[in-house]
MDAnalysis code that builds the backbone (N, CA, C; Angstrom):
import MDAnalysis as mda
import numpy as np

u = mda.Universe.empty(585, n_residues=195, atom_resindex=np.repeat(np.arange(195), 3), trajectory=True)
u.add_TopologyAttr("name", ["N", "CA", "C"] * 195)
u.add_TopologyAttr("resid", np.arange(1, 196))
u.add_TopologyAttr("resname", ["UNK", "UNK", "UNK", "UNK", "UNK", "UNK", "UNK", "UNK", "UNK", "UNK", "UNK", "UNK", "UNK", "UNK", "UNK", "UNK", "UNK", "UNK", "UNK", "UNK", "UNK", "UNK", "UNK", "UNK", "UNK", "UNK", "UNK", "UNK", "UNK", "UNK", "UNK", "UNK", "UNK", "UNK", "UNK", "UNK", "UNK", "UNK", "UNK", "UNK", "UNK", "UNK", "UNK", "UNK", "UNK", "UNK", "UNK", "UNK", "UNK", "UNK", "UNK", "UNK", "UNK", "UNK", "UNK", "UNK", "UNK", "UNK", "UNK", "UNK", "UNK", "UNK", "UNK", "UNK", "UNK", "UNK", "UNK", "UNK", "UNK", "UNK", "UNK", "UNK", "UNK", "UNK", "UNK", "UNK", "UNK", "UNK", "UNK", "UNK", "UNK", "UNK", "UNK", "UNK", "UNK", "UNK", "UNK", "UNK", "UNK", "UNK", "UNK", "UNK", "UNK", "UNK", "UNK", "UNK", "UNK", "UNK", "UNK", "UNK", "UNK", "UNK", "UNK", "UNK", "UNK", "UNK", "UNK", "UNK", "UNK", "UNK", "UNK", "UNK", "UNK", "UNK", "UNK", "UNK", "UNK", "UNK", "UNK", "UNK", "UNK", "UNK", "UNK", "UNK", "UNK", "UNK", "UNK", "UNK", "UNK", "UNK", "UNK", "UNK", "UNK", "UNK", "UNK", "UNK", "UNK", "UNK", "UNK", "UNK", "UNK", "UNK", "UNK", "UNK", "UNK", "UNK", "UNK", "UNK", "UNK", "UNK", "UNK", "UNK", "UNK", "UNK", "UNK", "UNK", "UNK", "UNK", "UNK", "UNK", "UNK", "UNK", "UNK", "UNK", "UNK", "UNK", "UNK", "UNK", "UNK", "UNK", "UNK", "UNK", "UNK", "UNK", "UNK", "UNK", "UNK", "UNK", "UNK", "UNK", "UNK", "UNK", "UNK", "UNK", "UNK", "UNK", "UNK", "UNK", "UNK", "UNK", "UNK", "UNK", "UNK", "UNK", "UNK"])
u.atoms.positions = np.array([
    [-62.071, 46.317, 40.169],
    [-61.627, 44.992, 39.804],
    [-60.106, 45.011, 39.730],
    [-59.535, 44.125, 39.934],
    [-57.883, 44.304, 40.037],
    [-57.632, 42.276, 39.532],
    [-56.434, 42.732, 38.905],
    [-55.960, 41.424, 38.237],
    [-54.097, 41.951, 37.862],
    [-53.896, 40.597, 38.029],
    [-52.453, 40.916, 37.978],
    [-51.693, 40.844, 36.544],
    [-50.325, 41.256, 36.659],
    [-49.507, 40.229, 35.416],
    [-48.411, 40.735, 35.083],
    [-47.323, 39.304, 35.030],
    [-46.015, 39.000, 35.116],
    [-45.132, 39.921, 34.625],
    [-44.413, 40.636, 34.863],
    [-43.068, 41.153, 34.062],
    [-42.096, 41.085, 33.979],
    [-40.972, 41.443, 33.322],
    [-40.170, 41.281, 33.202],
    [-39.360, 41.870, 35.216],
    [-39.615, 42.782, 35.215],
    [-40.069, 44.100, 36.667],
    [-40.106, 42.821, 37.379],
    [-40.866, 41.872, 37.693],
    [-42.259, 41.576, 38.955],
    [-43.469, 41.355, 38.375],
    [-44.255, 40.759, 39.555],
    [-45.878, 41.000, 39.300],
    [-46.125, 42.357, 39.590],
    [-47.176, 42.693, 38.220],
    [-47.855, 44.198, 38.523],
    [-48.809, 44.005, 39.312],
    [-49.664, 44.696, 40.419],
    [-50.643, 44.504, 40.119],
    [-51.818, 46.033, 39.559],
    [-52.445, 45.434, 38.424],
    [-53.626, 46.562, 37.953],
    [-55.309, 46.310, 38.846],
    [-55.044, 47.482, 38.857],
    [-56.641, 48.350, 39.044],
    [-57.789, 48.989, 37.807],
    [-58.830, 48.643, 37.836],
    [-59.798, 49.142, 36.831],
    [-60.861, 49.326, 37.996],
    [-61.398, 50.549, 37.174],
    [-63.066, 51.278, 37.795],
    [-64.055, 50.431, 37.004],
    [-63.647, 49.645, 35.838],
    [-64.267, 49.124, 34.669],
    [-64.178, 49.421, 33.751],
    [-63.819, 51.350, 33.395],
    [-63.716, 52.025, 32.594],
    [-62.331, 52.454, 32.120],
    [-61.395, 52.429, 33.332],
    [-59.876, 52.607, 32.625],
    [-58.923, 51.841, 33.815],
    [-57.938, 52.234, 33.475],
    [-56.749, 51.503, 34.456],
    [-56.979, 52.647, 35.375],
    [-57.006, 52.371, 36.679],
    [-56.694, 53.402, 37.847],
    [-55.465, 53.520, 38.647],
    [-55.064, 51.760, 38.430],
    [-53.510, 51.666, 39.448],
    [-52.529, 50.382, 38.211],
    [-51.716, 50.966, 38.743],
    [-50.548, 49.908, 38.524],
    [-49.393, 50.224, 38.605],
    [-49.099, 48.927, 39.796],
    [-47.807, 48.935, 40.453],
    [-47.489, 47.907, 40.673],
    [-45.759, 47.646, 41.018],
    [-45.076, 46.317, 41.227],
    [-46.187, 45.702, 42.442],
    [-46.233, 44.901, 42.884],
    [-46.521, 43.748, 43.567],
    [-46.178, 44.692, 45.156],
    [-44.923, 44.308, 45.310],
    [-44.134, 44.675, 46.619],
    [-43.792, 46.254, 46.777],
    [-44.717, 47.219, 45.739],
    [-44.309, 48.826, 46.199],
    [-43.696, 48.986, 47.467],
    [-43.813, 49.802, 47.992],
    [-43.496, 50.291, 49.560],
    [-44.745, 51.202, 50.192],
    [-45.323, 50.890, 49.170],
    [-46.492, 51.381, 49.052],
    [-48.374, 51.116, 48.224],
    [-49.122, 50.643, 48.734],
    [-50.298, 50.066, 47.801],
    [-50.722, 51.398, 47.500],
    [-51.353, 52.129, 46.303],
    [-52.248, 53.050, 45.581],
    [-53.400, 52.891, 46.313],
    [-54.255, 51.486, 46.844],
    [-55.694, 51.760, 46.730],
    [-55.849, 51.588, 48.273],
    [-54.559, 51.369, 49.021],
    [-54.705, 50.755, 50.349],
    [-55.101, 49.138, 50.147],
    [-54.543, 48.564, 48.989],
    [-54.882, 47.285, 48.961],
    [-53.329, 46.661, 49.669],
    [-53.134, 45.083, 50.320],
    [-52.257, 44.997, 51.179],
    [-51.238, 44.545, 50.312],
    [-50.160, 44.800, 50.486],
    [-48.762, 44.531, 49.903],
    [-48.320, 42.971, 49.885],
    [-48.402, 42.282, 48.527],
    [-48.037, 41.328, 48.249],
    [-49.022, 40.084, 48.045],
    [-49.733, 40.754, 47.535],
    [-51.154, 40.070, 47.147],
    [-50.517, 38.680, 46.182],
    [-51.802, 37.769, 46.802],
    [-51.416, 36.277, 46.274],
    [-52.600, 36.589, 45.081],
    [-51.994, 35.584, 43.357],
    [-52.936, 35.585, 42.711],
    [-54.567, 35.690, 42.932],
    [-54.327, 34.389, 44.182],
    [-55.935, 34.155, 44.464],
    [-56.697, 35.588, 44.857],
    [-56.080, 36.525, 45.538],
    [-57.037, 37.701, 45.676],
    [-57.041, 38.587, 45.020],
    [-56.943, 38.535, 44.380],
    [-57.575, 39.501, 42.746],
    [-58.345, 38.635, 41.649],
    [-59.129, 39.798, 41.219],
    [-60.125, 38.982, 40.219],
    [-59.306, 38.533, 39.356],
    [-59.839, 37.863, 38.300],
    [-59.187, 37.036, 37.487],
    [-59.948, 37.811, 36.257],
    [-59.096, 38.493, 35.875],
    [-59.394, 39.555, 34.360],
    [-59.259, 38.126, 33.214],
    [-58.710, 37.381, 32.753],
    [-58.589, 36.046, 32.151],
    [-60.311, 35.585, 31.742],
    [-60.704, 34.893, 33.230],
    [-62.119, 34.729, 33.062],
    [-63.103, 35.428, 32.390],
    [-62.581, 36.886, 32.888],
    [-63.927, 37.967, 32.351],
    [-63.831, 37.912, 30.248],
    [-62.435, 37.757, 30.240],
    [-61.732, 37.805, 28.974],
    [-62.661, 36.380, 28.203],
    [-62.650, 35.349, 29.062],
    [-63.310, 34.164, 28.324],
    [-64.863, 34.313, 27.664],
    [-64.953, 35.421, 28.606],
    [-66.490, 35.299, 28.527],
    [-67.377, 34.769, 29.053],
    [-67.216, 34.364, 30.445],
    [-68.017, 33.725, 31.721],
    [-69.514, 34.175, 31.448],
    [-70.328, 33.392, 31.647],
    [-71.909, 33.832, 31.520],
    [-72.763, 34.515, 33.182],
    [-70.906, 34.545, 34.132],
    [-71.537, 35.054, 35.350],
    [-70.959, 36.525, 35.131],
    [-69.871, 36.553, 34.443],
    [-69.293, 38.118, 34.111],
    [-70.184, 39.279, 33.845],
    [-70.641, 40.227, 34.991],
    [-71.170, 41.467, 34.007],
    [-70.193, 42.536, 33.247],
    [-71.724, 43.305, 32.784],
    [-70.348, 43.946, 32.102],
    [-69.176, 44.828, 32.528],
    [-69.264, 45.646, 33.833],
    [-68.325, 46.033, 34.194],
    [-67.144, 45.589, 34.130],
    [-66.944, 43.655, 34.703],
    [-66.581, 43.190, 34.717],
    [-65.669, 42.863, 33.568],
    [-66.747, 42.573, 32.403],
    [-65.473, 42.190, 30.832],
    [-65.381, 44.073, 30.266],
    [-65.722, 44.936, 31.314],
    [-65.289, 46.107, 30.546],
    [-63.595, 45.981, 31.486],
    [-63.733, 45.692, 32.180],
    [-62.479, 45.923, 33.073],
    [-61.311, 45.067, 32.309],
    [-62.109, 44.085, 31.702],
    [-61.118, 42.521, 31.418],
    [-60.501, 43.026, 30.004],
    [-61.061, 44.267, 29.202],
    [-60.199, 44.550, 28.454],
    [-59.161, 45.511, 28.731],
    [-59.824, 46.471, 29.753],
    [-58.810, 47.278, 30.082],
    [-57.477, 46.590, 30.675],
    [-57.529, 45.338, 31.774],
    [-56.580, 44.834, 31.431],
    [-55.740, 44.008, 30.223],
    [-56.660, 44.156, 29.211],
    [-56.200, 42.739, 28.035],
    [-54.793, 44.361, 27.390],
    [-55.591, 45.363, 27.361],
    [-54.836, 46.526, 27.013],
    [-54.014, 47.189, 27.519],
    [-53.795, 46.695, 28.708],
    [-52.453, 47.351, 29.595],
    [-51.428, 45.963, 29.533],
    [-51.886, 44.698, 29.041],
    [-50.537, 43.743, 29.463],
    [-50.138, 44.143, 27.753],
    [-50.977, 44.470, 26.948],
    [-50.544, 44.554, 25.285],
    [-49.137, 45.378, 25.596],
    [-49.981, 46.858, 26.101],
    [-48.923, 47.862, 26.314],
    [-47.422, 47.716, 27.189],
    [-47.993, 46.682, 27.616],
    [-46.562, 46.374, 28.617],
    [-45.859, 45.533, 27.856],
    [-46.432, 44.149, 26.993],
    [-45.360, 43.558, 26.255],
    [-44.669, 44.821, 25.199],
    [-45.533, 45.337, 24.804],
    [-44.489, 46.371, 24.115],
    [-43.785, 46.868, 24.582],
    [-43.757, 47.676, 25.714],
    [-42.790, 47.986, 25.965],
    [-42.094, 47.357, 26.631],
    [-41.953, 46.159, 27.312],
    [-40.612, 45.403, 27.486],
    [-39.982, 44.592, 26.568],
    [-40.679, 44.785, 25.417],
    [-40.161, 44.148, 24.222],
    [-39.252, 45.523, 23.586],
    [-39.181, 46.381, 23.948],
    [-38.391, 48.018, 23.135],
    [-39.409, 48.563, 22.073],
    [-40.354, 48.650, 22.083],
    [-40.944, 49.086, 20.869],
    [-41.477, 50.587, 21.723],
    [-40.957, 51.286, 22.504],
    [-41.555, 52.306, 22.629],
    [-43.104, 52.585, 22.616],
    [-44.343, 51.791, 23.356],
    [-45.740, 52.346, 23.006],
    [-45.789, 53.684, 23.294],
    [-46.317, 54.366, 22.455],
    [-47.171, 55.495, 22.722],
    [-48.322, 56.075, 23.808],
    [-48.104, 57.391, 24.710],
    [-49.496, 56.785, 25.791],
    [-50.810, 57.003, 24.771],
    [-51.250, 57.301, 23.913],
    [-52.559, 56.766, 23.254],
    [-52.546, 55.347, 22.834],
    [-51.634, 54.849, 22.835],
    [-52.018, 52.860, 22.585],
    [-52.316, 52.438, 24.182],
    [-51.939, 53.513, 25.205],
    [-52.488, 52.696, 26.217],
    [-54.435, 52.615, 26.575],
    [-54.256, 51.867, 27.920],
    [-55.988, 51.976, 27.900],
    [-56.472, 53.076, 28.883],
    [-57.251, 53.518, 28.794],
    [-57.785, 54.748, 29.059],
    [-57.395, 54.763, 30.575],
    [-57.030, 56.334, 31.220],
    [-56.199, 55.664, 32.144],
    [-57.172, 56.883, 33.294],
    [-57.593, 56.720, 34.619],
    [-58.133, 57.700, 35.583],
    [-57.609, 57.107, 37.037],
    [-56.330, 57.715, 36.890],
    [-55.399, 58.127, 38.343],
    [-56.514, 58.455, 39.777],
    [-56.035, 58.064, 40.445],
    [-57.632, 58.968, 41.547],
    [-55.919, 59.644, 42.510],
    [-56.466, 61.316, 42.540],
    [-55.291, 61.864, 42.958],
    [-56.021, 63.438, 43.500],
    [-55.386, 64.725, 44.088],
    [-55.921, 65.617, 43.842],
    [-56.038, 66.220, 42.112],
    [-56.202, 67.328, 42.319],
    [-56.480, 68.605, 41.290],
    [-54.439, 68.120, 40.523],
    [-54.126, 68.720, 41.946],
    [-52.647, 69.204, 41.524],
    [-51.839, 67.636, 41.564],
    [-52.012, 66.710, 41.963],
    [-51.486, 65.311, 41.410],
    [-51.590, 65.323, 40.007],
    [-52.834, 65.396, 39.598],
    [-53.474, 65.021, 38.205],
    [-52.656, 65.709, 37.303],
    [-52.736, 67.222, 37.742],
    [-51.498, 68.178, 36.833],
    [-50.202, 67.575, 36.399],
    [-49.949, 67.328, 37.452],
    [-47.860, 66.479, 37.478],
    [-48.084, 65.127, 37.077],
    [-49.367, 64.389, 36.876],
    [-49.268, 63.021, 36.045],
    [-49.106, 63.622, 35.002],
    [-50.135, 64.253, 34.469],
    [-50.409, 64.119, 33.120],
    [-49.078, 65.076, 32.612],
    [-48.248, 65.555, 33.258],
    [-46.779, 66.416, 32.493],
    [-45.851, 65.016, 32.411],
    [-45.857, 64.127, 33.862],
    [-44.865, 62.836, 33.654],
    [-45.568, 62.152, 32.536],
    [-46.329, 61.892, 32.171],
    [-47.018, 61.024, 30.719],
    [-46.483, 61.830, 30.016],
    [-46.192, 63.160, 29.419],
    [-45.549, 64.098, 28.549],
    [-44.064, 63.324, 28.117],
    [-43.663, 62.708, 29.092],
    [-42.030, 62.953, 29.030],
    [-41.821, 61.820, 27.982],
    [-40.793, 61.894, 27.143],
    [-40.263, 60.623, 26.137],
    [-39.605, 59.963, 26.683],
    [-40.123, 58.856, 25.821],
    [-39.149, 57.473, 26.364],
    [-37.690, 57.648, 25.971],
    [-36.976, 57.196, 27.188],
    [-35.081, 57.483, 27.063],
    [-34.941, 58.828, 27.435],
    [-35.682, 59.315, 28.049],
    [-35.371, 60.854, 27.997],
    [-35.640, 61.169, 30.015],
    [-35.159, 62.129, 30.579],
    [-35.314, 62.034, 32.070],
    [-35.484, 63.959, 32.332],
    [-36.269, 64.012, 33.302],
    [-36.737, 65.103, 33.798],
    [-36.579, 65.532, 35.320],
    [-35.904, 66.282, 35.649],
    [-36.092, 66.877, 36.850],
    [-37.407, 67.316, 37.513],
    [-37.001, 67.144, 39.006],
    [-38.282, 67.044, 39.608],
    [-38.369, 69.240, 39.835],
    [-37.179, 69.762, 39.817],
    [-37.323, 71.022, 39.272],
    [-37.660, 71.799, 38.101],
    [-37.618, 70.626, 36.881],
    [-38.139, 71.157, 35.474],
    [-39.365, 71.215, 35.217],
    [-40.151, 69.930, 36.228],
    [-41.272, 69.232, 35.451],
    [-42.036, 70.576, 36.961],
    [-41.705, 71.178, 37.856],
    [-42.164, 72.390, 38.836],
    [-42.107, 73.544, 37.873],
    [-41.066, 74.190, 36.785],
    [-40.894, 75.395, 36.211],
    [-42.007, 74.883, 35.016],
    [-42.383, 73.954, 34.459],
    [-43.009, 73.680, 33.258],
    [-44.729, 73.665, 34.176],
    [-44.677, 73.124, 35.494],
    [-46.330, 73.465, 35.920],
    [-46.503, 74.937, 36.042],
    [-45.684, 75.204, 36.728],
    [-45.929, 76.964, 37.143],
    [-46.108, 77.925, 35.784],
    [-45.295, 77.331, 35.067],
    [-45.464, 77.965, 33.839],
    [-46.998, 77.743, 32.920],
    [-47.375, 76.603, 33.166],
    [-48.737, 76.491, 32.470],
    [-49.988, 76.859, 33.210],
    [-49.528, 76.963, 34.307],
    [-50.561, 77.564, 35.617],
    [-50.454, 79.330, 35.178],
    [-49.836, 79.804, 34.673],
    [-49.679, 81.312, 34.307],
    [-48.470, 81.570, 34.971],
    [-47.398, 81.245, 35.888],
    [-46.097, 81.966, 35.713],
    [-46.273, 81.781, 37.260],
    [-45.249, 82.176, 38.135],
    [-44.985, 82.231, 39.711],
    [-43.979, 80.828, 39.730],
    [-43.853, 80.646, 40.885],
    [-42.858, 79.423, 40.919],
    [-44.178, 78.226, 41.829],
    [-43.240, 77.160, 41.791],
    [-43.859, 76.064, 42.127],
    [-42.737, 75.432, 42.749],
    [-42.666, 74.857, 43.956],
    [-41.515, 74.003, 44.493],
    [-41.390, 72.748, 43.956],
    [-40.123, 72.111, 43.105],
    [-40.193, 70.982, 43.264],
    [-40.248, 69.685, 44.359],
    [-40.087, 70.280, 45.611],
    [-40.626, 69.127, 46.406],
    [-42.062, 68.763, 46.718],
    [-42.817, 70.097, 46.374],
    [-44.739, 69.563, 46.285],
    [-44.570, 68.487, 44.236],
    [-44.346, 68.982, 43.994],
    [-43.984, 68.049, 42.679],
    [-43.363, 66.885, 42.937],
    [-42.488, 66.439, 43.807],
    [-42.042, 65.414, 43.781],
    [-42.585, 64.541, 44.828],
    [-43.757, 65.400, 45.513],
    [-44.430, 64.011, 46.483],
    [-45.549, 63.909, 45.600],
    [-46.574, 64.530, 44.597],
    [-47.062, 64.020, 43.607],
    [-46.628, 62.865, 42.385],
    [-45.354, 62.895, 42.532],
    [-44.828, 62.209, 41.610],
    [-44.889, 60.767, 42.023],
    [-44.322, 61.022, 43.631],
    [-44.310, 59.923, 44.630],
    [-45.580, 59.256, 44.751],
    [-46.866, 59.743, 44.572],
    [-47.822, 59.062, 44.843],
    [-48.687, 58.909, 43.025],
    [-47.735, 58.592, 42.196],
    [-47.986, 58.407, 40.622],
    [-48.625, 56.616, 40.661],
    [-50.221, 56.401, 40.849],
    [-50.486, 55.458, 41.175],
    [-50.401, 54.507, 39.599],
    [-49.977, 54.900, 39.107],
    [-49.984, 54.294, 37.069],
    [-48.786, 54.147, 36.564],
    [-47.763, 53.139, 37.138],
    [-46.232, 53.705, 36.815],
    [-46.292, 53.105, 35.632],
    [-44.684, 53.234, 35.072],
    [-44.450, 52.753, 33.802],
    [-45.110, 53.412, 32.483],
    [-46.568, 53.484, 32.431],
    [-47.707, 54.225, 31.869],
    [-47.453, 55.578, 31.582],
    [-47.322, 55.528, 33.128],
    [-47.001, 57.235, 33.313],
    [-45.920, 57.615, 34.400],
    [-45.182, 57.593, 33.068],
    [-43.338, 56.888, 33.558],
    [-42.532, 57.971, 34.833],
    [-42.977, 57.604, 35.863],
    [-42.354, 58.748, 37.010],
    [-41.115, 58.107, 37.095],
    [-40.521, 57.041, 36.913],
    [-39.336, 56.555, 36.714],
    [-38.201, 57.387, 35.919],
    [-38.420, 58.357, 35.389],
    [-38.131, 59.387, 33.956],
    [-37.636, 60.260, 34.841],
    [-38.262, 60.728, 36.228],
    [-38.072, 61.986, 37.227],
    [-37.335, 61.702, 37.799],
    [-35.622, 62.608, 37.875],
    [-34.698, 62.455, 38.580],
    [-34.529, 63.326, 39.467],
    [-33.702, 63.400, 40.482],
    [-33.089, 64.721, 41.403],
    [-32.280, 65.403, 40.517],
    [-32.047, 66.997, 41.168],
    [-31.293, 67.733, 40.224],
    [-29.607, 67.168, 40.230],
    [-28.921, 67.532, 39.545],
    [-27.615, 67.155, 39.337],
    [-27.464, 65.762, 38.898],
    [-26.510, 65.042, 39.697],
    [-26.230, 63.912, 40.036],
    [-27.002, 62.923, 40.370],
    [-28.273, 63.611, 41.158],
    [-28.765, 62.683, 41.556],
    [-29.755, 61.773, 41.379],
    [-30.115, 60.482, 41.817],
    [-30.883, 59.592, 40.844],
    [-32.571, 59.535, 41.527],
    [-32.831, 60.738, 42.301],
    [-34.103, 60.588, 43.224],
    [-34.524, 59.344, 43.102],
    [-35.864, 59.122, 43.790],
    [-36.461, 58.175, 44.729],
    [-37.382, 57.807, 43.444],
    [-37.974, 56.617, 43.909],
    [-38.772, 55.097, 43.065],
    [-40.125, 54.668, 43.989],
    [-40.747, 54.606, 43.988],
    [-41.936, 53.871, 44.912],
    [-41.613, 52.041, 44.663],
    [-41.515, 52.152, 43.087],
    [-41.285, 50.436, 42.891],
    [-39.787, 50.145, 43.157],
    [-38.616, 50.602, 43.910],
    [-37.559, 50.108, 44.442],
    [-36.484, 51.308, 43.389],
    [-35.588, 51.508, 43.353],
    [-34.472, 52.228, 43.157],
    [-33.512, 51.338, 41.814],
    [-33.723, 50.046, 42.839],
    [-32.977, 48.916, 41.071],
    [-33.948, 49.173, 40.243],
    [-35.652, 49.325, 39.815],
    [-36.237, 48.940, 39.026],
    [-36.260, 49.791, 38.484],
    [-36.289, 50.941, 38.786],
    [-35.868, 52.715, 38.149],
    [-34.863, 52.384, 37.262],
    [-34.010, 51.898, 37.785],
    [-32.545, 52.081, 36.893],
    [-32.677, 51.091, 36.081],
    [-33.222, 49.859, 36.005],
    [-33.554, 48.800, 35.231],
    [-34.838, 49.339, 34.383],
    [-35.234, 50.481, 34.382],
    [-36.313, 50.608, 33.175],
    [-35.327, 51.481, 32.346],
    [-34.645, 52.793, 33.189],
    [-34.121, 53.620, 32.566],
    [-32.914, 52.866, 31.581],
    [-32.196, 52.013, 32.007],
    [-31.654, 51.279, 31.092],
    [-32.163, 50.658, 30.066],
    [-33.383, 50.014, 30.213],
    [-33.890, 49.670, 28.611],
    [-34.025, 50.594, 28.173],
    [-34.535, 51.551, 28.200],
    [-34.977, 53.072, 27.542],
    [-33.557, 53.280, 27.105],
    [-32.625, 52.901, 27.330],
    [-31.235, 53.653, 26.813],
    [-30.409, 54.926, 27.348],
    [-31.056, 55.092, 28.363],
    [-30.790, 56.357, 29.297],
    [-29.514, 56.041, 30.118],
    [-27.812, 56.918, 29.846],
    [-27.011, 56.670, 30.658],
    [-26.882, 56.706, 31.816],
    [-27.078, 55.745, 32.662],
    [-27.153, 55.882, 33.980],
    [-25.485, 56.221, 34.795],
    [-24.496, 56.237, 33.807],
    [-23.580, 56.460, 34.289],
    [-23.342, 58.252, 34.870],
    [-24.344, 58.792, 34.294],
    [-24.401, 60.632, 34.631],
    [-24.946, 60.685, 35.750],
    [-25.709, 59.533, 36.348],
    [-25.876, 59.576, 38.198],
    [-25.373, 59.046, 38.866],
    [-25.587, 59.776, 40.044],
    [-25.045, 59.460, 41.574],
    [-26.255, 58.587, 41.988],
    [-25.966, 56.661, 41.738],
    [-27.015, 55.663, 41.982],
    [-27.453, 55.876, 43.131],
    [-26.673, 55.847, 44.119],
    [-26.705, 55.828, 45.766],
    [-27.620, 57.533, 46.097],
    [-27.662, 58.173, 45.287],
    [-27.843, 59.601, 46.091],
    [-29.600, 59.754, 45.761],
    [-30.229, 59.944, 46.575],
    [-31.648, 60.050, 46.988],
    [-31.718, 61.727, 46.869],
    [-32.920, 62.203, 45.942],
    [-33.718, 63.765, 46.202],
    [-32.687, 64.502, 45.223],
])
């Protein structure tokens, strides 16, 4: 089931199995998560609202989904309101990814808000919990790249080493426009410099 909603960002649009959020992303990614087509009009997505009313055609998958979205726009006014949510106030969340995607979500959900991680730190912190050896950060950073739950599971947080301000799936301004509410000086990057 998929239903949208407004942000401050763009339109998101979310994904539910029924049971948790699976996707969510700007509207215009550069990329769809489910292979759904880029720039979806309200009309083609369900209408999580309805299921929310309590339609007598709604099953339950359906109003199970309609809370999972009622619980991801909560989590989003919070956090574009600054209140920092927590990822346990979000709604239960199942990424569809490999083995080793799943690994590098669930370390980017680790990271604090206002706070930013290299796509080489968040490689020495897997390898390290895997038992020790190295791990490249560029297999880490095309997992990161395909982080179908943004914001949630803030890959926006993952920078290039040094200077640089690596890559965004939801656009490069919107990176820097989250990292700025978060309070994160964006003046310590190189905006223009990619990887």
């Amino acid at each position: 089931m998929r239903a949208t909603v407004e942000t401050p960002i763009g339109r998101m649009m979310m994904t539910s199995d029924g049971e948790a959020l699976t996707e969510l992303c700007l509207e215009d990614w550069w990329w769809a998560p489910s292979g759904a087509p880029q720039g979806l009009d309200a009309d083609d997505t369900d209408n999580a609202d309805d299921a929310d009313a309590g339609n007598a055609d709604t099953s339950d998958a359906d109003t199970d989904a309609a809370e999972v979205f009622r619980q991801t726009r909560a989590w989003l006014e919070a956090y574009f309101a600054g209140e920092r949510p927590e990822l346990d106030a979000a709604p239960p969340l199942n990424p569809h990814g490999t083995l080793f995607q799943r690994e590098v979500w669930d370390l980017v959900a680790e990271i604090p808000y206002g706070q930013t991680v290299s796509y080489g730190e968040l490689a020495a912190e897997l390898a390290e919990r895997r038992g020790g050896g190295r791990m490249a950060a560029q297999a880490v950073g095309g997992a990161v790249k395909r982080n179908p739950i943004t914001i949630i599971v803030p890959c926006h947080r993952v920078v290039g080493a040094g200077r640089h301000f690596g890559g965004y799936g939801g656009r490069l301004d919107v990176k820097a426009e989250l990292l700025e509410r978060e309070g994160v000086d964006l003046g310590r990057f190189d905006l223009h410099a990619v990887g």
